[in-house]
Residue frames relative to the residue before (quaternion, step in Angstrom):
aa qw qx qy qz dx dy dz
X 1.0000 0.0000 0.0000 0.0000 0.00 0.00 0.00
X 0.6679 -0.4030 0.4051 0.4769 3.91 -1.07 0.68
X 0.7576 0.5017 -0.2807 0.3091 3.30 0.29 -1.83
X 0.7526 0.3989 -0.3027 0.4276 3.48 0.82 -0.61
X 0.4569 0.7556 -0.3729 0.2852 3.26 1.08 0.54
X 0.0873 -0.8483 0.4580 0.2509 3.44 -0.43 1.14
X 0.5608 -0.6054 0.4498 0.3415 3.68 -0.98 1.22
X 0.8412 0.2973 -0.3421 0.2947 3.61 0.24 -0.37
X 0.5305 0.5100 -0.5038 0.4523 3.29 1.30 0.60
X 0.5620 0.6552 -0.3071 0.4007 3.55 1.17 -0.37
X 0.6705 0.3958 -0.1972 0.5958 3.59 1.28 -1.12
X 0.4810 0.5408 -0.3753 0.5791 4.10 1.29 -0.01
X 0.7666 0.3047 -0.2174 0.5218 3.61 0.66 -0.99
X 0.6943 0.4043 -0.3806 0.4579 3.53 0.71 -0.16
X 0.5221 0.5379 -0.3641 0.5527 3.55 1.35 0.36
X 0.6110 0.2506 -0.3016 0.6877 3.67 0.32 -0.27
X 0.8143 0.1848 -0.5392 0.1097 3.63 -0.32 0.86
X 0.3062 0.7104 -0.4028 0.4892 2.53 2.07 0.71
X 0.7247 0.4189 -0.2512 0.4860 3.31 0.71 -1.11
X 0.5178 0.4236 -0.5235 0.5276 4.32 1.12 -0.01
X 0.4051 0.7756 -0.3149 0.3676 3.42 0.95 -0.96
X 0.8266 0.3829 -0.1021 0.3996 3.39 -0.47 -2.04
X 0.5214 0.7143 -0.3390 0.3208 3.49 1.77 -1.32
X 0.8144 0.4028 -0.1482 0.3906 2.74 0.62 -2.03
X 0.3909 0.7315 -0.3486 0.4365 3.56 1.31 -0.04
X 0.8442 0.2303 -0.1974 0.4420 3.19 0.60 -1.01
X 0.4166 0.6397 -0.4729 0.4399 3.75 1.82 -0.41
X 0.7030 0.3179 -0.3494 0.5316 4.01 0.84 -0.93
X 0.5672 0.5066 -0.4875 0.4290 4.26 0.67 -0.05
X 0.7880 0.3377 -0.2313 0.4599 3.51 0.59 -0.87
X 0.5664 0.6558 -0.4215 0.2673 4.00 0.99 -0.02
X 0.6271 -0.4233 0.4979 0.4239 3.84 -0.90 0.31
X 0.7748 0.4754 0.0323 0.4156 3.46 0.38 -1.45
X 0.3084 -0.7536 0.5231 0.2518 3.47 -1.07 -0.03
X 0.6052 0.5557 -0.2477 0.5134 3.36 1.50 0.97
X 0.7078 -0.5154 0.1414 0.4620 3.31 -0.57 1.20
X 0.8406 0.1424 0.0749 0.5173 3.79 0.60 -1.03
X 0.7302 -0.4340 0.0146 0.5275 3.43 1.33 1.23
X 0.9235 -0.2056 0.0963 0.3093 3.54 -1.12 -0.44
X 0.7353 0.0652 -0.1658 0.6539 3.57 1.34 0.15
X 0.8168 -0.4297 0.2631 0.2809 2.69 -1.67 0.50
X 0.3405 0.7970 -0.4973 -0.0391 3.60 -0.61 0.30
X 0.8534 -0.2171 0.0909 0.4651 3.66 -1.58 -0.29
X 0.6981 0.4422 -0.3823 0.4134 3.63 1.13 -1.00
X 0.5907 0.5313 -0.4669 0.3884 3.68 0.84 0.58
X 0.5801 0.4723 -0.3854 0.5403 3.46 0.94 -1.16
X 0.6951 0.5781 -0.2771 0.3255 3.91 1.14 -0.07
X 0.5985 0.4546 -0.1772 0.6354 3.05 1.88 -0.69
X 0.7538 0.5586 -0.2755 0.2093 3.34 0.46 -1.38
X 0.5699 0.5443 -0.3185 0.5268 3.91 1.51 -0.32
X 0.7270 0.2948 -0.3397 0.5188 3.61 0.58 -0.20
X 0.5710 0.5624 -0.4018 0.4431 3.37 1.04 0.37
X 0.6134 0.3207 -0.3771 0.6154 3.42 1.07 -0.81
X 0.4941 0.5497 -0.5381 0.4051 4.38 0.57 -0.38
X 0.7447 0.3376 -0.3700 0.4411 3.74 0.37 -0.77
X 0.6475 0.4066 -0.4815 0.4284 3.94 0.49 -0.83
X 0.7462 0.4300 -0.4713 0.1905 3.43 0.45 -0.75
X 0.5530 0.5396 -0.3653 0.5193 3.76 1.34 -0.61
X 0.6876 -0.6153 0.2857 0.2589 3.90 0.75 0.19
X 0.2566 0.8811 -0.3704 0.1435 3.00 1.54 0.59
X 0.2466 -0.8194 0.3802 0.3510 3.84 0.73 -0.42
X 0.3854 -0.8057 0.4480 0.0395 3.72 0.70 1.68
X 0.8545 0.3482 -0.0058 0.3854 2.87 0.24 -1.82
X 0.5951 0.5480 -0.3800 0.4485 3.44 1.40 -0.11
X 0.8286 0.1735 -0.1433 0.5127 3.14 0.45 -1.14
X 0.7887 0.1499 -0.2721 0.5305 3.74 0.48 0.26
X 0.4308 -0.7116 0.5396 0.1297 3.47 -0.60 1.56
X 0.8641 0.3918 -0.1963 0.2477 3.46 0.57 -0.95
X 0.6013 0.4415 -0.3651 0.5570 3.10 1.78 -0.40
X 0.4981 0.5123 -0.5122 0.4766 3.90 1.04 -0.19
X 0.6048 0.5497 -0.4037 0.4111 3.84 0.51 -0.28
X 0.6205 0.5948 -0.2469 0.4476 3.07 1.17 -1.50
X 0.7190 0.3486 -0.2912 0.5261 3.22 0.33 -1.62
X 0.6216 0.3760 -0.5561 0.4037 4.48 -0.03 -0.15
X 0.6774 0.5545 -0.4235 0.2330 3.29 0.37 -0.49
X 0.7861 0.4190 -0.0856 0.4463 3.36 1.10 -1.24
X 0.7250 0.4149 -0.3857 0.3918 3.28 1.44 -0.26
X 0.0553 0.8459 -0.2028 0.4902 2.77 1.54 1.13
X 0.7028 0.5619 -0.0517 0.4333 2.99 0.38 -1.93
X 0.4718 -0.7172 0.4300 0.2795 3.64 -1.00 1.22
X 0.4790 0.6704 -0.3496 0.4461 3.18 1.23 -0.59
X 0.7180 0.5028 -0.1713 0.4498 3.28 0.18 -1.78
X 0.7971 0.3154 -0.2974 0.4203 3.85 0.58 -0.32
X 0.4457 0.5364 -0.4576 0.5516 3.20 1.21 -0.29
X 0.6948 0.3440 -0.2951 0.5584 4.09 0.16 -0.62
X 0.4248 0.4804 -0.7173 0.2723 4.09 0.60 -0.60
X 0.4721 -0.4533 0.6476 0.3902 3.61 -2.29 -0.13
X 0.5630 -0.5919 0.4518 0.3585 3.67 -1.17 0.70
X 0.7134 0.5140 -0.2758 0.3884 3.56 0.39 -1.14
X 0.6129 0.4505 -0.3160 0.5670 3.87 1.62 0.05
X 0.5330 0.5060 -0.4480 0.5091 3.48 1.17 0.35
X 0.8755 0.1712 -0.1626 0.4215 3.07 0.68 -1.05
X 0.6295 0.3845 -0.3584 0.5722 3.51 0.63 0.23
X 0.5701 -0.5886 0.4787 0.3154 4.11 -1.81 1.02
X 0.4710 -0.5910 0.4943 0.4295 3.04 -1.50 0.25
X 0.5531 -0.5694 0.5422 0.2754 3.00 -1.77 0.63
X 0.5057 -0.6893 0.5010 0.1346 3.86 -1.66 0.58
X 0.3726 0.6805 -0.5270 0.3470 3.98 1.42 0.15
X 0.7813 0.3404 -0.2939 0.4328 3.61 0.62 0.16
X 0.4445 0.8012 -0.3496 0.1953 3.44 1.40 -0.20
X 0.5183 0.7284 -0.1110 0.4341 3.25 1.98 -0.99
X 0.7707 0.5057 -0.1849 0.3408 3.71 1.25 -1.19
């Protein structure tokens, strides 16, 4: 329940996913490429790229606070691949806001 939430383990956990976050920021600032692990696509996207669309779709705000993975994530969700695999019910139905807050 909310109520039994303690606030400072929440702001501890919402710090380490800023800080996995900020990581992966800088793995796509510091690459050759404009992919996770240099210049084409590979496995460490199809590895990253679902919990990226998991956070935009629950409302995370990508594109606000990290420029580069919101780049990341337009580029690839894109990707013919990636839509063939999208879940139907996220085509056709908005994203939801349980993450809109973090």
């Amino acid at each position: 329940k909310p109520e039994d939430r303690d606030e400072t383990v929440v702001e501890e956990k919402k710090k380490g996913f800023h800080e996995e976050l900020k990581r992966w920021e800088d793995y796509l600032k510091n690459q050759d490429g404009s992919y996770m692990a240099g210049k084409a696509f590979s496995l460490a996207d199809a590895a990253v790229f679902p919990f990226l669309a998991s956070l935009v779709r629950f409302g995370f705000r990508l594109h606000d606070k990290y420029k580069r993975l919101g780049n990341y994530y337009d580029m690839l969700k894109d990707r013919p691949s990636v839509q063939a695999a999208w879940p139907p019910h996220w085509k056709d139905s908005p994203n939801q806001e349980m993450l809109k807050d973090v």
